[in-house]
N, C-alpha and C positions, 0 to 999 in steps of 0.2 A: 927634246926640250932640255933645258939644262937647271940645274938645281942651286948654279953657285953665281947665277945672273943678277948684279945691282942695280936698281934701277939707274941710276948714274951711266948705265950700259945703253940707253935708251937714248940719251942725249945726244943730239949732235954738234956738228962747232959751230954750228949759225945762231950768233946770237939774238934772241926776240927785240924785236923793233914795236911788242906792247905798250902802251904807256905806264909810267910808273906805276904800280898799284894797282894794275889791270886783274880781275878775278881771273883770268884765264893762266894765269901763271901759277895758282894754287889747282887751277883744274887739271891745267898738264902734269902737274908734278903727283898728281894721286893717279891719273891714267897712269903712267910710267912704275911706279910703285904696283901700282896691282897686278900689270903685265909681269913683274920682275916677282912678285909674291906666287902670282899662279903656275910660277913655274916657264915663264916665254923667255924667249929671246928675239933680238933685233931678227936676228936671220929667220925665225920662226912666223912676225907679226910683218903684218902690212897694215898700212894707216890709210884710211881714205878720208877728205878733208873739202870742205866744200868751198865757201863764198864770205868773205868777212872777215872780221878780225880773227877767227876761230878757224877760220881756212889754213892758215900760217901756220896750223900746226903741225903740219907733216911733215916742214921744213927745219922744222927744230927739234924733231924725233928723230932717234936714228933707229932705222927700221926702213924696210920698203914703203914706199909711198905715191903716193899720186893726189895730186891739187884737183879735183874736178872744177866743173862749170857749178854756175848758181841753181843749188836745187838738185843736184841729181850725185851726190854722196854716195845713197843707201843703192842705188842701180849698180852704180861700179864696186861697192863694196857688195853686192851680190853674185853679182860678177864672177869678181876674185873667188870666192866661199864656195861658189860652186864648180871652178875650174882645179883648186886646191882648197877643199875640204879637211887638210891635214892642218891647213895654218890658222895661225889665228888671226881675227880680223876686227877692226876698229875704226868704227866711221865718227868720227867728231863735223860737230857744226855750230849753227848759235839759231837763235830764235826768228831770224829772220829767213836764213837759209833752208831751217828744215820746216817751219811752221806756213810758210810764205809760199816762194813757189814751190818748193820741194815736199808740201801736205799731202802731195797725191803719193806721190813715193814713197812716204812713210804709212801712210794706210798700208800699199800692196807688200810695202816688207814686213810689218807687224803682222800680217793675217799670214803671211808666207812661214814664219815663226824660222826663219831663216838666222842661222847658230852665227852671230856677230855680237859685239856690243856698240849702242849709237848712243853716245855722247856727247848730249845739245848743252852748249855753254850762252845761257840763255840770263842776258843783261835788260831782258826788258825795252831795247833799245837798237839803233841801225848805227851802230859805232862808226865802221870802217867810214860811212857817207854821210858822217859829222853830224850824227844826232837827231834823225826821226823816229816816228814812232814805229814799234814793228808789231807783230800780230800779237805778242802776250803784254803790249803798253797796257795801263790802265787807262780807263775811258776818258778820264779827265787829264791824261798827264801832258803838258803844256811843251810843246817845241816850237825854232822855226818854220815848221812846215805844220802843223796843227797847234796853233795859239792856244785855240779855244779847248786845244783835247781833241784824239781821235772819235770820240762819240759812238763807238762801237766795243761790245763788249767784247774782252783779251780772249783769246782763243785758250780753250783748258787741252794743253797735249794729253794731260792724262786720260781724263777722257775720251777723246778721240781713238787712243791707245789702245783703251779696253772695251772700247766698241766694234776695234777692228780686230780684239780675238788674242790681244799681246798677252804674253804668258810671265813676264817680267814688269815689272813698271817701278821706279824707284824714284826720289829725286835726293840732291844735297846740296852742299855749299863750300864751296870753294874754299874759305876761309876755315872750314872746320877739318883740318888735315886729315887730323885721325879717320874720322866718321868718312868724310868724302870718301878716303883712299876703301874702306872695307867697304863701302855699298858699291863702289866700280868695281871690287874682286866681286862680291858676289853676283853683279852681273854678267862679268867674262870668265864665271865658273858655271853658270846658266846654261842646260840644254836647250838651245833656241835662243829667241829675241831679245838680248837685254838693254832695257831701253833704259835709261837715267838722265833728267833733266839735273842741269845744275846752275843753282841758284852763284853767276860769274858777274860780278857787279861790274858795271863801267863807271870810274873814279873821272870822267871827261865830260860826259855828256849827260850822265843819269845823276841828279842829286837827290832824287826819291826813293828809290830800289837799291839802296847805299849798304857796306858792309853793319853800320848801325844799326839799321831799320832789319836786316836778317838776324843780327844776333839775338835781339831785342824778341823779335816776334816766331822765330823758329818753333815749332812742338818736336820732337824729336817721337818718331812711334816706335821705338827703340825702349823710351819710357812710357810709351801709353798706352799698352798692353793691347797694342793691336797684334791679330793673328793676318800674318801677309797671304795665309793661304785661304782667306775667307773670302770670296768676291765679295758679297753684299757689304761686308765691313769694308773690303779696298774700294766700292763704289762709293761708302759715306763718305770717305776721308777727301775722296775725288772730289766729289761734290759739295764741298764743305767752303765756300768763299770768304769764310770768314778767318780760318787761318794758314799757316803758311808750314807746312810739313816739312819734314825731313826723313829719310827712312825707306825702306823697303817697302813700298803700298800693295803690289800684291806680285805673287810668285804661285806659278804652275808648276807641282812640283813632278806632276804626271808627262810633263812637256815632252815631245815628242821633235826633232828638229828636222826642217825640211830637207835638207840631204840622207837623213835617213830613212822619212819617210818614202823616198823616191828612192832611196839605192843609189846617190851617189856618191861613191865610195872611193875612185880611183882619180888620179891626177891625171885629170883633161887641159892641163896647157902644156902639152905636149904634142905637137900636129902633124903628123907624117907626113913629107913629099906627097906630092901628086895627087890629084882627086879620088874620093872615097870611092870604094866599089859599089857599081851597079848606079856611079853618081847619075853618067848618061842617060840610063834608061829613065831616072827619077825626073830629069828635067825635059826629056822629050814627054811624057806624058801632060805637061803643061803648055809645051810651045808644039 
């Protein structure tokens, strides 16, 4: 790792094709800052990048990367973690991709406590495919494809998060430089799973979930003397629908990360000629 990394180091020459004033462009640039603060480099970090506006991110980071299919990010950025365990690794998405079809996946990596950090850039909304609603919409919020409002209550990730055993849980806001950039360090300095939702507005299709409406209504637990290492306290704040957090909610500071727990420790993308020893015997006992 190297010590004298810019985040500027991070960037690539492809310029984003977001639309003006897309929150994803305050979420990239605090990803990149926290990689370059902890100590990474491009050559160190691989990005995995799923389905969405927030897919395109690995295209405009420089660093190893790969665009997955819709839904399956946190598999291949497992993948990766487990075949090089020395590098660091970074799965971004948005609320549709990781909440939607990619829910099951984030269950088995959260309980897996698998050392990455996932960062869901989460608008509330189905940008890239002009504006339906996606699983964190609120009940009532009005599109062309739901007039009347989805009618179903928004999916709480955090919750789901710390049902499934997640030993990190954070959220922030794009817009808030400073704060965003330190709660993604303290995710990707996290033993295990750091998960951080962020509040990435879409300026196109959301006029409700607007950079306004986050400033305005934000709590910071930063100022409200919450302890992140308390679960019942990081289950209130979870479970709290009546306001809109920022901050560290809760941290396991005991975490134990699944590569270690399992012993693996050596760089497995390396694959030797020829079939492994004793492979034959292993597959005649089947056929």
């Amino acid at each position: 790792m190297s010590s004298d990394v810019r985040f500027t180091d991070f960037k690539s020459d492809k310029q984003p094709t977001w639309c003006p004033g897309c929150g994803d462009f305050g979420t990239m640039n605090g990803m990149m800052k926290a990689l370059a603060e902890t100590g990474n480099d491009p050559d160190n970090t691989f990005v995995v990048a799923g389905i969405g506006c927030s897919g395109k991110i690995g295209t405009y980071m420089h660093s190893y990367a790969l665009h997955g299919v819709h839904g399956r990010a946190l598999p291949v950025g497992t993948g990766v973690k487990m075949a090089r365990p020395d590098i660091e690794v970074m799965v971004a998405g948005g609320d549709g991709d990781g909440y939607s079809i990619g829910a099951g996946h984030f269950v088995h990596a959260v309980r897996r406590n698998v050392d990455m950090t996932y960062v869901v850039m989460d608008n509330r909304i189905y940008g890239l495919t002009k504006g339906q609603a996606s699983p964190t919409s609120r009940e009532d919020f009005e599109t062309s494809t739901t007039p009347e409002g989805p009618k179903q209550p928004p999916v709480n990730p955090h919750a789901l998060a710390l049902a499934s055993g997640a030993t990190f849980i954070a959220q922030s806001f794009s817009s808030d430089a400073l704060r965003h950039q330190e709660i993604i360090q303290q995710a990707v300095e996290h033993d295990g799973f750091g998960f951080v939702n962020v509040y990435s507005p879409c300026v196109t299709f959301n006029d409700v979930d607007t950079y306004d409406y986050f400033r305005d209504s934000l709590v910071d637990l930063a100022e409200a003397d919450h302890d992140p290492t308390d679960y019942d306290a990081a289950k209130d704040v979870i479970l709290d629908s009546d306001k809109e957090y920022q901050g560290v909610i809760y941290r396991d500071d005991e975490s134990v990360p699944y590569h270690e727990q399992h012993g693996v420790d050596e760089n497995m993308s390396d694959i030797p000629d020829g079939a492994p020893e004793n492979a034959t015997d292993l597959v005649r006992e089947f056929y």
